[in-house]
N, C-alpha and C positions, 0 to 999 in steps of 0.2 A: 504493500500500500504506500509504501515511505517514498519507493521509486514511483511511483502513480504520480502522487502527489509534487514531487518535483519534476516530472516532466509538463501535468498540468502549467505548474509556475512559468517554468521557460517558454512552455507556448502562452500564455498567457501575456508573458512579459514581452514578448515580441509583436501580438495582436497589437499590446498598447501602443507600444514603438510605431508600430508599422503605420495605425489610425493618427499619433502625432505628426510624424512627418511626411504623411499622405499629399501629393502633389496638390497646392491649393491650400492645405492643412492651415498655417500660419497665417495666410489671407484669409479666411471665413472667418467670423464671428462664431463663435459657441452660442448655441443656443438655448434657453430652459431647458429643453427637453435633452439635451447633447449635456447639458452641464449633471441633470438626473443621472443617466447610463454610465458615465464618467463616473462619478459617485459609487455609482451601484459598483459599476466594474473595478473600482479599488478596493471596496468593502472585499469584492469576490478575492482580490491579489493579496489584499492585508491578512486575509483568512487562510490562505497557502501558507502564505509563510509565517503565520503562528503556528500551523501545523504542524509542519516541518520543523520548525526549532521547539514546539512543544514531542515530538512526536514519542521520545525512549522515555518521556516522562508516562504521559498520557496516553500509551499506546490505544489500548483496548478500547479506550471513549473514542478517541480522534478516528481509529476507522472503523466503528459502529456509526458513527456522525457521518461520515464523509462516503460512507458505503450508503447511508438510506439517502442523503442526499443526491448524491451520483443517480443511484436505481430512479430515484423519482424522477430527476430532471428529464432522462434517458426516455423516462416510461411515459413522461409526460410529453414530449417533442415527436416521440414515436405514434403517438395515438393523436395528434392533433395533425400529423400530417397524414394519417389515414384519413380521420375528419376530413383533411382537403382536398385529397383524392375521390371522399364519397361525396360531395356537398357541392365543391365549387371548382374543380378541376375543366379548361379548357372553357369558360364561359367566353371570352373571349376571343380573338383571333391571334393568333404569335405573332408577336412583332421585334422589330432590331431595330437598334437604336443605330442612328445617322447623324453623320457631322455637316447636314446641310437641311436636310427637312425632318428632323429631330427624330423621327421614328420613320418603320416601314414594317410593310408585309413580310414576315420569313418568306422568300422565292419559293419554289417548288415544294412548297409542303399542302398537308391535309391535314386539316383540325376538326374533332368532333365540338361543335358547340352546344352544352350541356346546362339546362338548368331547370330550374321550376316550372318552367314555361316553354323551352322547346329541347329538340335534340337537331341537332341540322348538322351536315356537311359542310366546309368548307375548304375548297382546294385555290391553291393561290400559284400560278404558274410561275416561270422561271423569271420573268419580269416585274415581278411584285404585285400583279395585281390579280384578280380576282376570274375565273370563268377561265375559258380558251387563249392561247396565245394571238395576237394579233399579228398578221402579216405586216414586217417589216422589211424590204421598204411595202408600203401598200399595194393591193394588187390595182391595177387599171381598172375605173370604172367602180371603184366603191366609192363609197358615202360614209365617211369615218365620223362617228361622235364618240368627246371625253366627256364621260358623268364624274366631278370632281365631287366631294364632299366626305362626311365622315363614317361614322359607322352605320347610321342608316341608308347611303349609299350605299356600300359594302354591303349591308345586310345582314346584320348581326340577327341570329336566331332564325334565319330562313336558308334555306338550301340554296345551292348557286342560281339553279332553275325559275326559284319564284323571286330573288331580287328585281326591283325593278326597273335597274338597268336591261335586264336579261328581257322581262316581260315585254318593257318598250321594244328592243329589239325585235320579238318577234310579229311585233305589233305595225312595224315600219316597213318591215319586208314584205309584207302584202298589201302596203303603199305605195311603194316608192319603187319607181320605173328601173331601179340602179341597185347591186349588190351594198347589201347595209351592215355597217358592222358597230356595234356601241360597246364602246370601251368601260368596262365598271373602275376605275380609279380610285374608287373611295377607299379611304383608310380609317380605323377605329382612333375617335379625337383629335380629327383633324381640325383646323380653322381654316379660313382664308390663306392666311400669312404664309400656311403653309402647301396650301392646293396652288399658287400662285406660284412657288420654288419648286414644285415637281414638276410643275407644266412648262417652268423654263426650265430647267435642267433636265429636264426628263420624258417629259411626253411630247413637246414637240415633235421629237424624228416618228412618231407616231403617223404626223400627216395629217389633223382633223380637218374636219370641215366645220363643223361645230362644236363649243364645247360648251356644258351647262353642270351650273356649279350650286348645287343642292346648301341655303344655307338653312343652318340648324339652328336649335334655339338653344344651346351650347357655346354658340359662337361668340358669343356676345364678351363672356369672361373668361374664355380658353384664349382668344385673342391676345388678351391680355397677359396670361402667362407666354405665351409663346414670344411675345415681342420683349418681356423680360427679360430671355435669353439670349437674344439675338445679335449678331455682328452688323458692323454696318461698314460700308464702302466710302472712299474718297466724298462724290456726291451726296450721303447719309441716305444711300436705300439701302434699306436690309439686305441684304446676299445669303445670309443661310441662318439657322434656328439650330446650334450646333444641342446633341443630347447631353445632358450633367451625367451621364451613365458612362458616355469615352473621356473622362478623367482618368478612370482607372484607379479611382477612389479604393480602399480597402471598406469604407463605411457603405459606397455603394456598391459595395458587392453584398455586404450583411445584409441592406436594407432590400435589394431585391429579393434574395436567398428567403426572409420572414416573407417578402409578399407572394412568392411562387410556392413556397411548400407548405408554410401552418396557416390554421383557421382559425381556430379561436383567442391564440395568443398572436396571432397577428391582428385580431379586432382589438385587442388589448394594447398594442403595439402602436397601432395608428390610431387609434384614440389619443391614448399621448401624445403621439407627435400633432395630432391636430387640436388641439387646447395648447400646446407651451410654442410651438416651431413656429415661426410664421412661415419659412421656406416650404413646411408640408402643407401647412393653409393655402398658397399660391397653388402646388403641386396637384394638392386635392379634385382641383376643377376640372384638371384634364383625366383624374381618376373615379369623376363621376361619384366622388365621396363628401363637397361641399351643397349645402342646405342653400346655398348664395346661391348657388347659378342659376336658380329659375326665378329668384326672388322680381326682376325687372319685369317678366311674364304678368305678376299679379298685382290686383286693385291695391292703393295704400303705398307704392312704392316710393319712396320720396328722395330717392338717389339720385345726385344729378349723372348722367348717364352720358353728358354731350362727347365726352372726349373717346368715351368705349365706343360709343358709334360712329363719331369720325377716324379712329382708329382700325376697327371694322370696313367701313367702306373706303379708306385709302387703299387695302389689300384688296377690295374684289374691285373697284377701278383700275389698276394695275393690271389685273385679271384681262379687264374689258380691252386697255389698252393695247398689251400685249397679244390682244387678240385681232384687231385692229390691224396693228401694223402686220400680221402676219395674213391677214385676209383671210378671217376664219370669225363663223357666225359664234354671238358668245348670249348666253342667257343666263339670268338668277333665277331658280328655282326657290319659293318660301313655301316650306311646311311644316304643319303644326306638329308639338305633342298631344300625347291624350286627354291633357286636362284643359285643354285650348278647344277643343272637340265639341268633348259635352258631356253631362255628371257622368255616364256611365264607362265612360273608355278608362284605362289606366288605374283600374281597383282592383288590390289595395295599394299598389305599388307608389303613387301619385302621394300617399300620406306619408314616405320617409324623406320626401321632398320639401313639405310645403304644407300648411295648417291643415287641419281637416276642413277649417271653414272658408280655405282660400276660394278668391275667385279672381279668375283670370281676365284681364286685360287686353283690348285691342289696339291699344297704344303702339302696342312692337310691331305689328304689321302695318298699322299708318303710318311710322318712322320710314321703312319700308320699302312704300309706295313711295312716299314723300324723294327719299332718295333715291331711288330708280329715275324718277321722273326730271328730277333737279340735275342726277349727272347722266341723265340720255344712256339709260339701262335696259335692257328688253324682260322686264321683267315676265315671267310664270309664276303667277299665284294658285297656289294649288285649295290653300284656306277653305274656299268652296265648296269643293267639290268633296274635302271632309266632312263639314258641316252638314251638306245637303243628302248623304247616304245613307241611305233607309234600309241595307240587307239586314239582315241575321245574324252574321259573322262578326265580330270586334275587330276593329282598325289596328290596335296596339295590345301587346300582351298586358297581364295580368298584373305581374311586379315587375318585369324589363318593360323598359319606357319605347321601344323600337316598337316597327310596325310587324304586324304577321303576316303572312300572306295576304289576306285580303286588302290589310294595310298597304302593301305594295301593288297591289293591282290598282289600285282606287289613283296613286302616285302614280303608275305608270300609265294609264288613261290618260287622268288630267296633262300631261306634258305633252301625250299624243296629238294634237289637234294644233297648238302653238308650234312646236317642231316641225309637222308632218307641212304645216302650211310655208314656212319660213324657207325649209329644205325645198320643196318643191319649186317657188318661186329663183332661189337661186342656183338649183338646175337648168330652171329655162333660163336665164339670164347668162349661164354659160353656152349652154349651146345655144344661142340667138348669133346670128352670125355679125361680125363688126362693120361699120362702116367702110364698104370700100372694099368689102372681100367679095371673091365669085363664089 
């Protein structure tokens, strides 16, 4: 046990080592929550090496002590990461962190998406996005569209089939006089800021003809964290949203390690850091674990909101422009959550959100309109065509806030008629012949 115990120490002593002069280490600020575990984790180092220099005294206590505590820790770590394998394993999509648009799709993988509310496939091909590979260069004679946006793009909780990039697709092709191919691009948390950097760095060589950019009602304050991060260029435009994960941090390896494998002590875990951190307060919104980010959604909000919105649509104006100069049709897509709907979509899931007596606001979509309109936007408002839906079927799951299938058909409709006309007119306007030609 004596040798346990001093190897314990040495790794120990070297975890602390390794966490102080962590690239960055000396620059950050210590935080409540960093200054607790600190704490904690000297009690644990002060308590070795009592041990140890108690140990030829106090044998028999020190490893009766040190043996129940061991077992427990062991037994406890072990059964909460079964917890997490039975509970909340794969809810998500995989993603990898990037030093220009902060995260991405893992490339050629397949993830089961697993929760209260669905079980669905999702296969992500060699170019990080989502459904079939795109012909690169395109072939002759298609009609390319990029659906930009976040995980309700992507389709969290639906099979690759019923996203509604997919549905539009199959929806257009018995339109449209020309091969049609719609790229799904969405990625899980995305913003603006950042559908804007994939689209220059990256899906450009795609070829679109149109691109249309799904915003969320997420965006609003994920915006904000992501421009937190971000590098800026000689002229001050953003150029990349680099991830806090390629530090190479030894802390951000712990703190992924709790949030990919335990459950219950990692509720434990990030409760703390979100009561003392304010860096996990920021972080929280892109993890879908702050109470804030819908708060702007509901009656009573009295935040002045000007500069998140001008922040917001500097990034999808960028979008427009860069779409502009490349001669490619560009549109914003607005659609609701559940509780934007009507009382019955999004229960009970909507009350670990937002009061049980909230009510929502149409404030966020006159913003909206307002600025669509102000900077020459082509907007798709889908709002409507929620509202006004009389099947059987619920639009959005139970506790995940995304759409379910029907929720996606209802979206991929709606965008139908606005594209399908937009597309069509400038097909004929290309093949119209120019002045002066035989």
């Amino acid at each position: 046990m004596r040798k346990l115990l001093i190897l314990l120490l040495l790794g120990a002593s070297f975890l602390l080592v390794a966490v102080l002069v962590e690239p960055g280490g000396s620059r950050r600020p210590w935080s409540p929550f960093s200054l607790l575990c600190l704490a904690l984790y000297l009690v644990f180092v002060a308590a070795l090496v009592v041990s140890i220099a108690c140990y030829r005294r106090h044998t028999a206590w020190i490893q009766n002590a040190w043996l129940a505590v061991l077992t427990s820790a062991l037994g406890l770590v072990a059964l909460d990461a079964a917890a997490q394998r039975l509970k909340d394993v794969n809810r998500y999509a995989r993603t990898q962190p990037d030093p220009v648009v902060h995260h991405r799709l893992w490339p050629e993988t397949t993830t089961i998406l697993r929760s209260e509310d669905f079980l669905a496939t999702l296969h992500v091909n060699r170019y990080g996005l989502r459904g079939t590979e795109p012909d690169i260069p395109k072939k002759n004679g298609t009609c390319r569209l990029i659906m930009l946006g976040d995980s309700f793009t992507m389709g969290e909780g639906v099979s690759d089939a019923q996203t509604y990039p997919a549905m539009l697709a199959r929806s257009l092709a018995t339109r449209l006089p020309v091969r049609v191919d719609v790229v799904n691009a969405g990625v899980d948390s995305y913003s603006p800021i950042l559908s804007y950097l994939d689209l220059r760095e990256n899906l450009l060589r795609l070829e679109p003809d149109a691109v249309v950019l799904g915003l969320d009602m997420s965006d609003l304050l994920q915006e904000q964290y992501y421009r937190s991060l971000a590098t800026y260029g000689p002229g001050g435009e953003i150029v990349a949203v680099p991830n806090p994960r390629l530090r190479g941090r030894m802390t951000d390896w712990m703190d992924d390690w709790i949030k990919r494998n335990l459950y219950f002590l990692r509720f434990a875990y990030l409760e703390g850091r979100r009561r003392l951190d304010s860096e996990e307060q920021m972080e929280a919104v892109i993890q879908r674990r702050n109470g804030d980010l819908l708060a702007y959604t509901l009656v009573g909000d009295a935040v002045d909101r000007s500069r998140q919105w001008r922040d917001l649509f500097d990034s999808i104006v960028r979008i427009h422009l860069l779409c502009q100069r490349k001669g490619i049709l560009f549109f914003l897509a607005v659609y609701p959550w559940g509780h934007q709907v009507s009382e019955h979509e999004w229960i009970p899931g909507r009350s670990y959100w937002m009061p049980r007596d909230a009510v929502a606001t149409d404030r966020v979509f006159d913003t909206i309109r307002r600025e669509c309109v102000d900077k020459g936007i082509s907007l798709i408002d889908t709002v409507p065509a929620f509202r006004s839906y009389r099947g059987d079927q619920p639009l959005f799951f139970r506790h995940d806030m995304h759409f379910t299938p029907e929720g996606n058909r209802v979206m991929s409709d709606a965008l139908l008629d606005p594209l399908l006309q937009a597309l069509l007119v400038s097909l004929r306007s290309r093949a119209a012949p120019t002045p002066g030609s035989s």
